[in-house]
MARVEX-358513 format. One line per 8 residues: number of its first residue (from 1); their letters; for each residue x, y, z of N, C-alpha, C, CB. Coordinates in steps of 0.02 Angstrom, whole numbers, plus 50000, padded with zeros to 5 digits. Glycine has a CB too. Layout:
REM residues N
NUM) a) X Y Z X Y Z X Y Z X Y Z | ...
***
This chain:
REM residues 92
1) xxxxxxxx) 57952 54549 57325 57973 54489 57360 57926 54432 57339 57972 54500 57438 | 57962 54371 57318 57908 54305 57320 57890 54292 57359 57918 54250 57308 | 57827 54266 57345 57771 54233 57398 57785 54196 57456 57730 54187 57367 | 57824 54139 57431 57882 54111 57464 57907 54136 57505 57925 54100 57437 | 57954 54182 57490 58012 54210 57542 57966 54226 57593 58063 54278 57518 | 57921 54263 57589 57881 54294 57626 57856 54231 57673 57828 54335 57582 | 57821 54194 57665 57799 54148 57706 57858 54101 57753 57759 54107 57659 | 57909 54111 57729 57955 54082 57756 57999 54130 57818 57994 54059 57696
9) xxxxxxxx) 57980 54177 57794 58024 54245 57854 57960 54225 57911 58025 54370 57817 | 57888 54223 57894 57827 54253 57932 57845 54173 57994 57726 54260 57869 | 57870 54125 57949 57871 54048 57993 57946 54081 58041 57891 53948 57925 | 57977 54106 58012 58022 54107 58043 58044 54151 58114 58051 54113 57999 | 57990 54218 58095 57996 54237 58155 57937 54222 58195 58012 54301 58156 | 57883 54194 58176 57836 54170 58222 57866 54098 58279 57771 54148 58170 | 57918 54061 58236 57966 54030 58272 58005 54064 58340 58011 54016 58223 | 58039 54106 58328 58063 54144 58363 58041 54167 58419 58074 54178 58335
17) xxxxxxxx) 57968 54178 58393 57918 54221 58453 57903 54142 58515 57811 54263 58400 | 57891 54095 58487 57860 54041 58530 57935 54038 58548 57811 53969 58496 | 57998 54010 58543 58055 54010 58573 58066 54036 58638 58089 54036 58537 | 58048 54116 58633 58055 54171 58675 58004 54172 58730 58052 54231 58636 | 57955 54113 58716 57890 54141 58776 57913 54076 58814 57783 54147 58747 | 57967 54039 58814 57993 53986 58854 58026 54019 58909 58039 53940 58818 | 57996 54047 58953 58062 54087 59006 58071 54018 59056 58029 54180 59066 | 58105 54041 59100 58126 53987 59180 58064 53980 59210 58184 54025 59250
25) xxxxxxxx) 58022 54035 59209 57953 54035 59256 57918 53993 59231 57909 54096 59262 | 57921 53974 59145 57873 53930 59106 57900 53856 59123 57873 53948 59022 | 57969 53860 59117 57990 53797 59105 57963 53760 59198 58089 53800 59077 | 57984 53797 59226 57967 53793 59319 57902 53762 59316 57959 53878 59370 | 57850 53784 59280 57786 53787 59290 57761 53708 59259 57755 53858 59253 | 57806 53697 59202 57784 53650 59167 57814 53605 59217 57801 53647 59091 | 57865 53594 59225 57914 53522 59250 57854 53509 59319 58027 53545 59285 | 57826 53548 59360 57817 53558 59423 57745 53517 59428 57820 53640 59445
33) xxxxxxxx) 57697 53536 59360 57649 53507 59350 57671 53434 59312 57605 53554 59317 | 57700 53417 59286 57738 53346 59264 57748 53318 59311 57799 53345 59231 | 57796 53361 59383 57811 53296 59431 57755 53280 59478 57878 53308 59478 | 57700 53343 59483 57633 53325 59506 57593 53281 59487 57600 53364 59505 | 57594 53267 59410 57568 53183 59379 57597 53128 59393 57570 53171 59309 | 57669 53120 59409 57687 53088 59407 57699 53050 59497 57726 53111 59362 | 57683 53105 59547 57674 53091 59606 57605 53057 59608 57684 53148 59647 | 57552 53093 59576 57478 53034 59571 57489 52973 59559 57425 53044 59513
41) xxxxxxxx) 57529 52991 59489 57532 52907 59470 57547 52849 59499 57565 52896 59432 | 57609 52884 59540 57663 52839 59581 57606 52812 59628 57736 52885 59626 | 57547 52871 59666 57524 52859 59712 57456 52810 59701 57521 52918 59740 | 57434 52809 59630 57394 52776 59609 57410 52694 59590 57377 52815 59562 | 57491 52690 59555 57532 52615 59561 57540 52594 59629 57608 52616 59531 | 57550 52632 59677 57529 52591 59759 57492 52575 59773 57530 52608 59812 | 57424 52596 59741 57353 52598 59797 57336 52535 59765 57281 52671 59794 | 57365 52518 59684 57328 52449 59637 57393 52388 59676 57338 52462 59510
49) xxxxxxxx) 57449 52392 59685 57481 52352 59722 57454 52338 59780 57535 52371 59730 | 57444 52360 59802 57425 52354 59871 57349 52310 59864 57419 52436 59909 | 57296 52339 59824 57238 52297 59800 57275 52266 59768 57178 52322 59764 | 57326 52222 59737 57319 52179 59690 57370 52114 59770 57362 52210 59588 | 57388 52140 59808 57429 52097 59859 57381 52053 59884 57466 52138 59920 | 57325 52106 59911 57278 52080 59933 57208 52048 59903 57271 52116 59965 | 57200 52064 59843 57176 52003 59813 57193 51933 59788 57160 52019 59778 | 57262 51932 59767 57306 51869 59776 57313 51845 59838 57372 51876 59755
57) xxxxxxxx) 57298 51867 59900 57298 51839 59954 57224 51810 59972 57326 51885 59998 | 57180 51841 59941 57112 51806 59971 57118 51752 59917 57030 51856 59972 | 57139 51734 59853 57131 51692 59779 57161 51633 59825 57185 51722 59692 | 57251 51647 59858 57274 51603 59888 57240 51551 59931 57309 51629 59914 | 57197 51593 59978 57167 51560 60046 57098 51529 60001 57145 51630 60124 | 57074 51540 59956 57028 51513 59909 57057 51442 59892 57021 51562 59844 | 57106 51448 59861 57146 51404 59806 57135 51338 59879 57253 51441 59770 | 57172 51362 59931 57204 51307 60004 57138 51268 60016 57233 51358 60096
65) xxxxxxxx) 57072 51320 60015 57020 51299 60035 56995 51247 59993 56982 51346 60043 | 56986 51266 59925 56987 51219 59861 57012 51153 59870 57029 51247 59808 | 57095 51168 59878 57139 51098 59882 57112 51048 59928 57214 51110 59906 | 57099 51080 59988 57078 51039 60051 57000 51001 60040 57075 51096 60120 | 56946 51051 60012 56891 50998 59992 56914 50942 59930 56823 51042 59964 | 56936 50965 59866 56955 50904 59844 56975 50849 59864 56984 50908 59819 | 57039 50854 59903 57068 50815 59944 57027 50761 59995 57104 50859 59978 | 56980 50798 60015 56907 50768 60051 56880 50713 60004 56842 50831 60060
73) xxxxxxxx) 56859 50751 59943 56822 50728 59901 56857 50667 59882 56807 50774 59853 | 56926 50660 59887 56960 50607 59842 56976 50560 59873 57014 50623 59808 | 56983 50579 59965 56979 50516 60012 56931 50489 60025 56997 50520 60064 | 56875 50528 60023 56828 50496 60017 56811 50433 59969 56796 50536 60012 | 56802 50447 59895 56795 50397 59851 56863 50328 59846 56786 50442 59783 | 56917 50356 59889 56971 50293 59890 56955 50235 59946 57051 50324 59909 | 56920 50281 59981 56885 50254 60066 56843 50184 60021 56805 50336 60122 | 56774 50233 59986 56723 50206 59942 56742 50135 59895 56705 50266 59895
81) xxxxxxxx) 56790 50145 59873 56831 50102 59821 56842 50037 59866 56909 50141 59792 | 56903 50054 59924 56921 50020 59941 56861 49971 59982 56970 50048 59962 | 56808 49982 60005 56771 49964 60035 56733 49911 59985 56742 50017 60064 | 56701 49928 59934 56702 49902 59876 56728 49837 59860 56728 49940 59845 | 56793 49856 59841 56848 49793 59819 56840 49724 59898 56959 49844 59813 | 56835 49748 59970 56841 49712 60021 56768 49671 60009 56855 49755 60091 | 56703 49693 59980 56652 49675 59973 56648 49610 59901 56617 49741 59970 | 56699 49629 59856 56683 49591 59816 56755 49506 59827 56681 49647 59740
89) xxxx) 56809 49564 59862 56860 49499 59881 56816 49447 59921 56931 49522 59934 | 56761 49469 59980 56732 49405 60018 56693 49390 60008 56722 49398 60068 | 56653 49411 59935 56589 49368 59892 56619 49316 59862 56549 49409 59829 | 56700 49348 59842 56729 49307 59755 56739 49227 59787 56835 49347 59709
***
């Protein structure tokens, strides 16, 4: 027999053999631990939603806080301005 043939029967029933060690109990075993990763995961994409809700909610109340001192800041200097301009209208 060629070398060949030979290596090709040896692939072929070593094929066969891994085929055969797939029973229901294996396949059971595998899917079961798959949907067990996939329950972490699920449970791990909630726990970062949930941290990510609530860090966009403190950024928000940041952002409001932000807006509102600017807002300070900018009536202020219109206050400043205007006070200004009344100083130089009753010099001019």
């Amino acid at each position: 027999m060629p070398l060949g043939v030979s290596s090709c029967l040896a692939k072929t029933s070593r094929s066969r053999m891994e085929r055969g060690r797939w029973t229901d109990e294996v396949l059971d075993e595998r899917m079961r631990a798959i949907d067990d990763k996939f329950e972490r995961l699920f449970g791990e994409l909630q726990t970062l939603r949930v941290e990510m809700r609530e860090g966009f909610a403190e950024l928000r109340a940041e952002m409001v806080a932000f807006h509102r001192h600017v807002t300070r800041i900018v009536a202020g200097q219109v206050v400043a301005l205007i006070g200004l301009l009344g100083v130089f209208v009753t010099r001019g």
